[in-house]
C-alpha positions as CSV (number, residue, x, y, z in Angstrom):
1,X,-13.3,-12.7,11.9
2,X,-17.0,-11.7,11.0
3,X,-16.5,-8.9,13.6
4,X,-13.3,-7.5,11.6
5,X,-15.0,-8.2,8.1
6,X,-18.4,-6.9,8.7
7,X,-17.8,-3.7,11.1
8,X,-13.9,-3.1,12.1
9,X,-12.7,-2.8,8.2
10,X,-15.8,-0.2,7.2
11,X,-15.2,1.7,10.3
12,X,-11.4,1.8,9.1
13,X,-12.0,2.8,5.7
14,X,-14.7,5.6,6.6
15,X,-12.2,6.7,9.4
16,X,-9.9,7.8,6.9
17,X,-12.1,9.2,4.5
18,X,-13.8,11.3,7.1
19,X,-10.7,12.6,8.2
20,X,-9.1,13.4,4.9
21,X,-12.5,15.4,3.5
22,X,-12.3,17.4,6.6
23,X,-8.6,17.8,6.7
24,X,-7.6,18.6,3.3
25,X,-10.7,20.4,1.4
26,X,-11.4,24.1,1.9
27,X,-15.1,23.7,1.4
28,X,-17.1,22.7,4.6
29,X,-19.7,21.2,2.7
30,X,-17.5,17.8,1.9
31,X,-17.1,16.8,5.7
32,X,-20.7,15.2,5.0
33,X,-19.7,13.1,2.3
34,X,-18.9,9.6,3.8
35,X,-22.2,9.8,5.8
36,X,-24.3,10.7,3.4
37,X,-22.2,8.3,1.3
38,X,-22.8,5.5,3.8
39,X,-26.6,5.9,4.2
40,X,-27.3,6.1,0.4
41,X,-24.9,3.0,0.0
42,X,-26.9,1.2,2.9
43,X,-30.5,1.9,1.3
44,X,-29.4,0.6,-2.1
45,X,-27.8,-2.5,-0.5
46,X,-30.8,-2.7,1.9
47,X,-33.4,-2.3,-1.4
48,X,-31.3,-4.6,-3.2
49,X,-31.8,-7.5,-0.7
50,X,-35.2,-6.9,-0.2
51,X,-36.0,-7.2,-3.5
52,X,-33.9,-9.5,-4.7
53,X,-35.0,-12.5,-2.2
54,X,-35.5,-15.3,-4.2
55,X,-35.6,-18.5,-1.8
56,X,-39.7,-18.6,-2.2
57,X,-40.7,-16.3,-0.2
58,X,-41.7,-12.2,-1.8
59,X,-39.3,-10.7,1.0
60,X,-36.5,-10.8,2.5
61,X,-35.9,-11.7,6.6
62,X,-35.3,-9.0,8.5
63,X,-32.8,-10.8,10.6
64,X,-30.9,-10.5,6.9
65,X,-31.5,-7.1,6.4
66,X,-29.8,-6.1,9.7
67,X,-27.0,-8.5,9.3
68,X,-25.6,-7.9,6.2
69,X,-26.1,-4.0,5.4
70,X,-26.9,-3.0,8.9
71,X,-24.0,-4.4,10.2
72,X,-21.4,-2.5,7.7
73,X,-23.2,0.7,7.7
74,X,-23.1,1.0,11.7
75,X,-19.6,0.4,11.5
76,X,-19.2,3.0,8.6
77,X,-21.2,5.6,10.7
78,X,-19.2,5.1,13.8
79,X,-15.9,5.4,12.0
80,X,-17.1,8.5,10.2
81,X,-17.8,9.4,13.9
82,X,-14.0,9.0,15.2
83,X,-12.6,10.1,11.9
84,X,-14.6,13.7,12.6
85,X,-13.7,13.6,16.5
86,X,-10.1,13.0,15.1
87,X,-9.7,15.4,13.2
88,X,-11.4,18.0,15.8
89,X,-9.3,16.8,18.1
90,X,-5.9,17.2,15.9
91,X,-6.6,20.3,14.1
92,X,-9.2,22.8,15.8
93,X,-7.8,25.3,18.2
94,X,-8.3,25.0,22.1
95,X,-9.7,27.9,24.6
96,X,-7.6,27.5,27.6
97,X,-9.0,29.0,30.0
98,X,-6.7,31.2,32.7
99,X,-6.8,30.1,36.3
100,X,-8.1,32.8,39.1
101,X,-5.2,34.1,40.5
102,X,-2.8,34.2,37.8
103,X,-1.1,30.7,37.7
């Protein structure tokens, strides 16, 4: 369950956001958007926690840092990853190369 909560469902959700900004937009420059969206996400979260620590201690754990926002964002990147490869896969043209002999 803390598998699906904390990497499956933001893989999911930045799967189909990857693919949709490269499928549907003319502009190339939107196929970047849910990474950079991701990382800036990740970094505020990340700041957030650090800061905001308050169980005596100035800081957060580190173990805490790359548990709760690390966690997410690696799933996030991974499923802007497929989403990409997807929609490379589905939409760009192929070479095919002949064989030698003509067959």
């Amino acid at each position: 369950m803390i598998f699906l909560l904390l990497f499956a469902l933001p893989a999911l959700a930045v799967l189909v956001a990857e693919y949709a900004v490269c499928r549907f937009p003319k502009r190339r420059f939107w196929r970047g958007l849910p990474p950079l969206l991701t990382a800036a996400g990740t970094a505020v979260v990340a700041l957030h926690r650090y800061h905001g620590w308050s169980s005596g201690a100035d800081k957060a754990p580190w173990e805490q840092l790359l548990f709760i926002p690390g966690l997410p964002a690696l799933g996030a990147l991974f499923g802007a990853y497929l989403g990409w490869r997807l929609w490379k896969r589905l939409w760009l043209p192929r070479v095919v190369k002949d064989r030698p002999g003509g067959t």
